[in-house]
C-alpha positions in Angstrom: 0.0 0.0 0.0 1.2 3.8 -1.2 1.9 6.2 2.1 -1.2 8.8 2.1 -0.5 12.3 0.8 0.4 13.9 3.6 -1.5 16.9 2.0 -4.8 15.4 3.0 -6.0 15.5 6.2 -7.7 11.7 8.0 -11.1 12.9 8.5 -13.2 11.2 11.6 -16.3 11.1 11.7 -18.4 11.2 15.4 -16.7 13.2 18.2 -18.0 10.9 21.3 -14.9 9.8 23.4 -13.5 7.1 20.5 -13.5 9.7 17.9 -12.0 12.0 20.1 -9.4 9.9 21.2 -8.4 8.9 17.9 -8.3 12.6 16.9 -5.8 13.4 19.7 -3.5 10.3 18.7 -3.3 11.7 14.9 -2.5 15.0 16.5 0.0 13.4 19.0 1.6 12.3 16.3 1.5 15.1 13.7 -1.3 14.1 11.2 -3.7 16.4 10.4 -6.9 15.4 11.4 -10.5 16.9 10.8 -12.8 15.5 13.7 -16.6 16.0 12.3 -19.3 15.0 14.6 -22.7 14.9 13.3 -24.9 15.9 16.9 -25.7 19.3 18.2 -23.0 18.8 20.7 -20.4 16.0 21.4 -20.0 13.3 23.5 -22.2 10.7 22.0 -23.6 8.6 24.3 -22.0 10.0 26.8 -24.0 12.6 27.1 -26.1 14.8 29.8 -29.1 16.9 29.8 -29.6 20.1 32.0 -33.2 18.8 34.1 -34.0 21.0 37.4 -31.3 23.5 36.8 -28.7 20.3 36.4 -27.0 17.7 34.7 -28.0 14.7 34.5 -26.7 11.7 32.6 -28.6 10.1 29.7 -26.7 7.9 28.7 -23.3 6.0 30.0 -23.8 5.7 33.7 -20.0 5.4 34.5 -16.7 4.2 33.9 -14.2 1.9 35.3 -10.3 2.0 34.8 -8.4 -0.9 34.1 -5.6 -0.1 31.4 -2.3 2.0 32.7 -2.8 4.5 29.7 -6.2 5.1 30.2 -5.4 5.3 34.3 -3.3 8.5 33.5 -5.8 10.6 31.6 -8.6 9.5 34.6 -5.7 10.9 37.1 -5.7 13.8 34.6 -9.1 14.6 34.9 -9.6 13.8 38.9 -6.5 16.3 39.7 -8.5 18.7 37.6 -12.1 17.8 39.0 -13.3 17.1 35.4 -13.8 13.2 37.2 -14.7 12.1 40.7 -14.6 8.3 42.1 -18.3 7.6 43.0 -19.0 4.0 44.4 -17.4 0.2 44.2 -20.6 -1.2 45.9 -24.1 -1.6 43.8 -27.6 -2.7 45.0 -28.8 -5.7 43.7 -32.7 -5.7 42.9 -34.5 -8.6 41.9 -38.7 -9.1 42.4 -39.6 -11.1 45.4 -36.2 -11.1 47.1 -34.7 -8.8 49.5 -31.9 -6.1 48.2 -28.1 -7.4 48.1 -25.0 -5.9 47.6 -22.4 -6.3 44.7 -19.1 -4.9 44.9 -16.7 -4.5 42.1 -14.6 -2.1 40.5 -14.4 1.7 41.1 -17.6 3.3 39.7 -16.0 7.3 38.1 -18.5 9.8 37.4 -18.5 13.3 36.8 -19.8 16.0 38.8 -20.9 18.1 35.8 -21.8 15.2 33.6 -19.9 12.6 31.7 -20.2 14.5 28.7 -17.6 17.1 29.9 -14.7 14.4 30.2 -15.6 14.2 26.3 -15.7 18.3 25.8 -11.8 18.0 28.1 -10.8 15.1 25.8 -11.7 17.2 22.5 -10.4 21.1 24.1 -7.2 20.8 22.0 -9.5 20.0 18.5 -11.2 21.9 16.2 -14.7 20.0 16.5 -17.3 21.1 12.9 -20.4 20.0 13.3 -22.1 18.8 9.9 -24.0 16.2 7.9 -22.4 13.3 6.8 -24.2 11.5 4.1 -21.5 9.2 2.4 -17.9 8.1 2.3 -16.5 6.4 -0.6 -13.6 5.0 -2.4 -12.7 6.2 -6.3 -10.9 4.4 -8.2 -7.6 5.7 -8.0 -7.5 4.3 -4.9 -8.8 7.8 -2.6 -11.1 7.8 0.2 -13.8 10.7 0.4 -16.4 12.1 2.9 -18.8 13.6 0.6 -16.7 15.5 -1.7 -14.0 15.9 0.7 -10.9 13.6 -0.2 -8.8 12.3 3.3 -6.0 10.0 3.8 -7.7 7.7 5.8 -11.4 7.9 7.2 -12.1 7.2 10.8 -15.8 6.1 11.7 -16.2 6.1 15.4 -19.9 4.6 15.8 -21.7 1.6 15.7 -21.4 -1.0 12.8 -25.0 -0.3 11.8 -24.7 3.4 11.7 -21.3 3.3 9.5 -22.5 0.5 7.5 -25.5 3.7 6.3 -22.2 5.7 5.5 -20.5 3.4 3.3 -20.9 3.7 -0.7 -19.2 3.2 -3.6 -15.9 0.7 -3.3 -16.6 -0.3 0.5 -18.4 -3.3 0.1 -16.1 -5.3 1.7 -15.7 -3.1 4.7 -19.6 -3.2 5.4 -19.4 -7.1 5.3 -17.2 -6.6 8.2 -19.4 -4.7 10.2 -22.2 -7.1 11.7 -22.0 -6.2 15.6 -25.8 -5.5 16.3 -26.5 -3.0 19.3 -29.6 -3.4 21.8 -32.0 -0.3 22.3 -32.7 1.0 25.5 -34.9 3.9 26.7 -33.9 6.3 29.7 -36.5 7.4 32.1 -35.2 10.3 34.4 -37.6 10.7 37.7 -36.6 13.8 40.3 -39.2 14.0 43.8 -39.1 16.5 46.3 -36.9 14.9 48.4 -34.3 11.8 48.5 -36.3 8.2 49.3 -33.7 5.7 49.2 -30.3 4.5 49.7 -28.7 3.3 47.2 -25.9 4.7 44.5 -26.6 2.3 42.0 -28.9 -1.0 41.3 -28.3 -3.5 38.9 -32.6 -5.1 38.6 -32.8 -8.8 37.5 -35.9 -10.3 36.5 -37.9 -7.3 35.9 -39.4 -6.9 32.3 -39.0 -3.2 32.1 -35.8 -2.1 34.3 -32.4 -3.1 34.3 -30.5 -0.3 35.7 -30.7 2.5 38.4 -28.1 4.9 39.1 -28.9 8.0 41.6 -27.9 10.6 39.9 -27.6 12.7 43.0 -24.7 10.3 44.3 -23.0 10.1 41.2 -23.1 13.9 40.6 -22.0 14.3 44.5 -24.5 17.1 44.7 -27.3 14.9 46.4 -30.2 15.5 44.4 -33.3 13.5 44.1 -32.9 12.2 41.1 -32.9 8.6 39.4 -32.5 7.7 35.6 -33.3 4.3 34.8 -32.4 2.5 31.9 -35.1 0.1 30.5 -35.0 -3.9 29.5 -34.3 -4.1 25.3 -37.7 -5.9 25.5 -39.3 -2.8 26.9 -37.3 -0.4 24.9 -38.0 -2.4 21.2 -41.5 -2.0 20.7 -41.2 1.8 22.1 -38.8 2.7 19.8 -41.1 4.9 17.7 -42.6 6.5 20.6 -40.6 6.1 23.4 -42.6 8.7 25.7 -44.9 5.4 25.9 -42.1 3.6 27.9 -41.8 6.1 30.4 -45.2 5.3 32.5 -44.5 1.7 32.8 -40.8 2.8 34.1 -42.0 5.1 36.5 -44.5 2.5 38.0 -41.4 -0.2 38.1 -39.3 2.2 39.9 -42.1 2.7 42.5 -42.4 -0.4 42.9 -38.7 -1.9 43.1 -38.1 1.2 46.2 -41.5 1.6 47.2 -41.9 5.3 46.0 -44.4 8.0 45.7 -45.0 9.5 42.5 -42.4 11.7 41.2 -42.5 15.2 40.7 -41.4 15.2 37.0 -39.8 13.0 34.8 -37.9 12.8 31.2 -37.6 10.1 28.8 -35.0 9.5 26.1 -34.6 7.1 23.1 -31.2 5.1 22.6 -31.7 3.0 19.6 -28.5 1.4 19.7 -27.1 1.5 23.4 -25.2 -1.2 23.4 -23.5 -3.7 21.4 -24.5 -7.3 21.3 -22.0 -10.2 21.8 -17.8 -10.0 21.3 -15.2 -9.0 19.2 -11.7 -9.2 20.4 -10.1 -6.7 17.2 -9.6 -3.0 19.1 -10.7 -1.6 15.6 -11.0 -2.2 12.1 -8.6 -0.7 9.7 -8.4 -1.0 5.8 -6.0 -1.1 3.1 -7.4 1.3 1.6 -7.1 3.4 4.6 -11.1 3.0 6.0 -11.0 2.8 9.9 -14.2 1.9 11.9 -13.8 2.2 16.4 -15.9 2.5 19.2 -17.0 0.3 22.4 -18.2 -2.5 20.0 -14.3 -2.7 19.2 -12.2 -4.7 21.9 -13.1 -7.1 24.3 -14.9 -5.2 26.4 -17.8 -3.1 25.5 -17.6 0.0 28.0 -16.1 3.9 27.9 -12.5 2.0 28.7 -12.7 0.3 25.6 -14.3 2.9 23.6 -11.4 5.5 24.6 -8.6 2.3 23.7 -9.9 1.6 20.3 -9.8 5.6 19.3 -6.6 5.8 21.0 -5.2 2.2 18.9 -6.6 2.9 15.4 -5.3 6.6 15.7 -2.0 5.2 16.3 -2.2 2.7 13.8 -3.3 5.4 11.4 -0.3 7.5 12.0 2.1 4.5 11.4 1.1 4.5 8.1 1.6 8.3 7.8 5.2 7.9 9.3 
C-alpha cells in the first residue's frame, strides 16, 4: 500500500470519546486530522441533559479504569475535578427477594456530567459540526467524505450506523461490520426529596428495568434524582414513541423502592445502546485506509474500551503516515 499524501488531512467522523481519542492520537503524532461529529454537541452517548437547573446523565452511567494508559488521563481529569470516584458497591434488585449488595470495581463519574470528560478530551481540537451522508472509495485508490478527499477515514460509531455511511468501493468493509447493538430507553424521575439508599442498582428479572443509578450520588451534589435505563424488550416495541415507555418505568421504579409519584420525569430514546455479543479486534482498519472504532471494538464493551480503540486505530493510522 502507497503512504497517504500527507497533503490530505484523515477525516473522523463522530466526536463521542472514540472519535476524540483517535483525533488526539493523529494530532499526537503530527497528522492532520479533521474530527466531524454529526450531533448538536459532542459526547455521543456520553452525554447529559440540563433537568431541574442540572446535569443529569442520559446515557453511559459510569466508567471503570483498568488499562495503565487510560489510568493517566482519569488521574488527569480527577486532579483537575473534570472526574470524581463515585462507588465500588451496587444494589442488587431482583422481584420477590430482598436487596443485596455487589461490589466490584471503582464506579468514576463526573460532577458536571460525563459528557464534559468528552468536551476536556476534545479542548485541543477543532470539532465542525455537519452532515455526513456518504464516504467512498474512487478508483484511484482515494477515500472521500462527501466530496471531501482524506487519507484515511475514521468512523467512530456503531457497525450499523457506519455501515449507512459506506458507498461506492466499500463493500467489503460493510461485510465486516455485523455487531448488532440493543436499544434502550432512559427514564429520568426527580421528587421533592431523597427516598432511598442506594448509588446504583443492577434489577434482575424485571421486564421493564435493568439499571438505576442515583444521579444525586453520582453527581456528589445529592439530588433527588434517578434515571433508569429500561430492559431491550421494553425499549424495542417503544422505539417509535418512546414517551410510551416512560409510565411503565415510573410504576417499576415505584415499585422496586417503594416510591411516591415523582415530581417530574424525562424520557429518552437510545436506539442502539449497546452492542450485542464480542469482538476481540480493538478496531478495524483497511487497506485502503477506512478505519471503523468505538466500544463494539475490543473485548470489552464500555467507555474503557471505547477511549482504547480511538486511542489504537489513531496510532495505527499514523504509522502508516510515518
Amino acid at each position: 500500500m502507497e503512504a497517504p499524501s500527507p497533503d490530505l488531512p484523515v477525516i473522523v467522523v463522530g466526536a463521542g470519546i472514540a472519535g476524540v481519542a483517535c483525533s488526539r492520537a493523529l494530532q499526537a503524532a503530527d497528522v492532520p486530522v479533521r474530527l466531524i461529529d454529526r450531533g448538536r454537541r459532542l459526547g455521543g452517548r456520553m452525554a447529559s441533559r440540563r433537568l431541574e437547573g442540572r446535569p443529569v446523565d442520559m446515557g453511559a452511567s459510569y466508567f471503570t479504569v483498568s488499562d495503565p494508559r487510560f489510568a493517566a488521563v482519569v488521574e488527569d481529569w480527577r486532579a483537575r475535578g473534570v472526574a470524581r470516584e463515585w462507588t465500588d458497591t451496587f444494589t442488587v434488585l431482583e422481584p420477590g427477594s430482598a436487596p443485596t449488595t455487589k461490589t466490584g470495581p471503582m464506579r468514576w463519574s463526573s460532577p458536571t456530567g460525563l459528557r464534559s470528560v468528552v468536551e476536556d478530551l476534545a479542548a485541543p481540537l477543532e470539532v465542525e459540526q455537519a452532515a455526513v451522508e456518504q464516504v467512498t472509495l474512487a478508483p484511484d485508490g482515494t477515500l472521500s467524505v462527501d466530496d471531501r478527499p482524506a487519507s484515511a477515514v475514521v468512523l467512530a460509531m456503531t457497525d450499523s450506523q457506519a455501515r449507512t455511511l459506506l458507498g461506492a468501493g466499500l463493500e467489503a468493509d460493510a461485510g465486516v461490520l455485523t455487531r448488532a447493538s440493543e436499544p434502550v430507553i432512559a427514564t429520568v424521575a426527580w421528587w421533592a426529596e431523597r427516598l432511598w439508599d442506594l448509588d446504583g442498582a443492577f434489577v434482575n428479572g424485571d421486564p421493564d428495568l435493568a439499571w438505576i443509578a442515583d444521579d444525586g450520588a453520582r453527581r456528589g451534589d445529592g439530588a433527588p434524582c434517578l434515571v433508569a435505563h429500561s430492559t431491550p424488550e421494553l425499549a424495542q416495541p417503544h422505539l417509535a414513541d418512546p414517551q410510551q415507555a416512560g409510565p411503565p418505568m415510573v410504576a417499576a421504579l415505584r415499585r422496586l423502592l417503594d416510591l411516591p409519584e415523582p415530581a417530574g420525569t424525562y424520557v429518552h430514546r437510545w436506539s442502539q445502546a449497546r452492542p450485542i455479543g464480542e469482538r476481540e479486534a480493538p478496531f478495524h482498519l483497511s487497506e485502503a485506509g477506512l478505519g471503523v472504532c468505538g466500544d463494539g471494538w475490543g473485548p470489552v464493551s464500555k467507555v474503557e474500551g471505547a477511549w482504547l480503540s480511538g486511542t489504537a486505530l489513531g496510532e495505527a493510522i499514523a504509522a502508516r503516515h510515518a
